[in-house]
N, C-alpha and C positions, 0 to 999 in steps of 0.2 A: 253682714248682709242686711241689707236694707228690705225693713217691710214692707209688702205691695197695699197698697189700700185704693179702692175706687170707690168713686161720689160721681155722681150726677145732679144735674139743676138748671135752670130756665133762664136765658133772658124774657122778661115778662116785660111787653107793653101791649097800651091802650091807645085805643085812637081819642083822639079831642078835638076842639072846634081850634086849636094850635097847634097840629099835630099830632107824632106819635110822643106819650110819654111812658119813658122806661123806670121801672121799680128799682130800688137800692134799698139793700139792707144796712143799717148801722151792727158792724159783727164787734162784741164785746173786747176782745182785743185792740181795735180801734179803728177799724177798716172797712169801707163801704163795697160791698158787692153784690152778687145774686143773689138769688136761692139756689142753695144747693146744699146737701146731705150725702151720708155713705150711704152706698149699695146694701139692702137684706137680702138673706139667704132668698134667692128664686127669681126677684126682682128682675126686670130689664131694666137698661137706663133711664127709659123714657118713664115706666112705672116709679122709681124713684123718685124723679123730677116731679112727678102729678101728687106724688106721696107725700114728698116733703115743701110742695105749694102749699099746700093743704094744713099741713102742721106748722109750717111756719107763716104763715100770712092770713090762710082762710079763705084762699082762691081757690073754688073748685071745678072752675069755668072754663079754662085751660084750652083754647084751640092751638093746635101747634101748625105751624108755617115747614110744609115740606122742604127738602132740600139745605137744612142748616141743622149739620150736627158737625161740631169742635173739640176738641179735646186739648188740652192743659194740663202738662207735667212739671210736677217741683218735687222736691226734698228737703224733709223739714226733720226737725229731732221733736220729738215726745217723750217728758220724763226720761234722756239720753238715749231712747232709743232711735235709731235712721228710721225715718219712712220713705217711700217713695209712692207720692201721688198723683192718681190720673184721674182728673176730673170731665166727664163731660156733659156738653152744654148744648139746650135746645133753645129753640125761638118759640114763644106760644105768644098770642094773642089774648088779652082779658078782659070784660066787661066791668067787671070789679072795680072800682074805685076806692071804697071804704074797707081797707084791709085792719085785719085783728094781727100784730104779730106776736110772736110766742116770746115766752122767756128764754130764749136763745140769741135776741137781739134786740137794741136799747131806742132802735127809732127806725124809720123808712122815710122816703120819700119819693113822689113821681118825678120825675125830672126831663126836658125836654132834651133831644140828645147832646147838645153841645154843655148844656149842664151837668149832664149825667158825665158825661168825659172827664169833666174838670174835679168831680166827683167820688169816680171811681179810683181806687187806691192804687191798685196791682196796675203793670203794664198788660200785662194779659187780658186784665178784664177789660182793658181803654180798646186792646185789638179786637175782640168780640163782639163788643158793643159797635165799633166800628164795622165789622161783616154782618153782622144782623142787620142795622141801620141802612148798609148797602142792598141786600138785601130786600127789605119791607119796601123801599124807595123804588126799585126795580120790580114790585111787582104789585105797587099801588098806582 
């Protein structure tokens, strides 16, 4: 029996005089994606995702864009045990430019979105990035 575990986490972009550009984490494993973190005891999603902006970047500016919440299931093994993960994913808005990121990952970078795609590691996150993008485009 596989263990449940839930994370939550942001697509995070900024407007610019080029557009919007979206945040990527470099995650030490080797793969470029959001932010995102596991769920604490009480937590909402959405508090997760503000929680672990915060800790892992230093954004605490966070406007979130109604209407875009996603979710993403896999299963992975941990020291041979099954997990089964459900992550999900908000859209926020951030003023921020000059991010701090944590020792939990090796670099970031903004990216505009056709970069950001080329970018992103996972298929899931290239889908995301694509409905958010959808998204911000439809209601800028």
């Amino acid at each position: 029996m596989a263990l449940e575990e839930t994370s939550a986490g942001a697509v995070i972009f900024r407007k610019t005089e080029n557009g919007n550009s979206y945040l990527l984490l470099h995650y030490p494993s080797g793969h470029w994606d959001f932010v995102k973190g596991k769920m604490e005891s009480g937590e909402t999603p959405r508090e997760t995702a503000i929680r672990e902006a915060k800790e892992e970047t230093g954004i605490s500016d966070l406007i979130f864009m109604d209407g875009f919440e996603e979710t993403i299931e896999y299963n992975f093994q941990h020291e041979g045990t099954p997990i089964h993960k459900k992550v999900l994913f908000y859209l926020a808005e951030s003023k921020t430019e000059d991010i701090t990121i944590s020792h939990e990952h090796q670099d970031f970078v903004w990216l505009n979105f056709n970069e950001a795609i080329q970018k992103t590691t996972y298929q899931n996150a290239k889908t995301i990035l694509t409905k958010a993008n959808e998204l911000i485009s439809r209601l800028h």
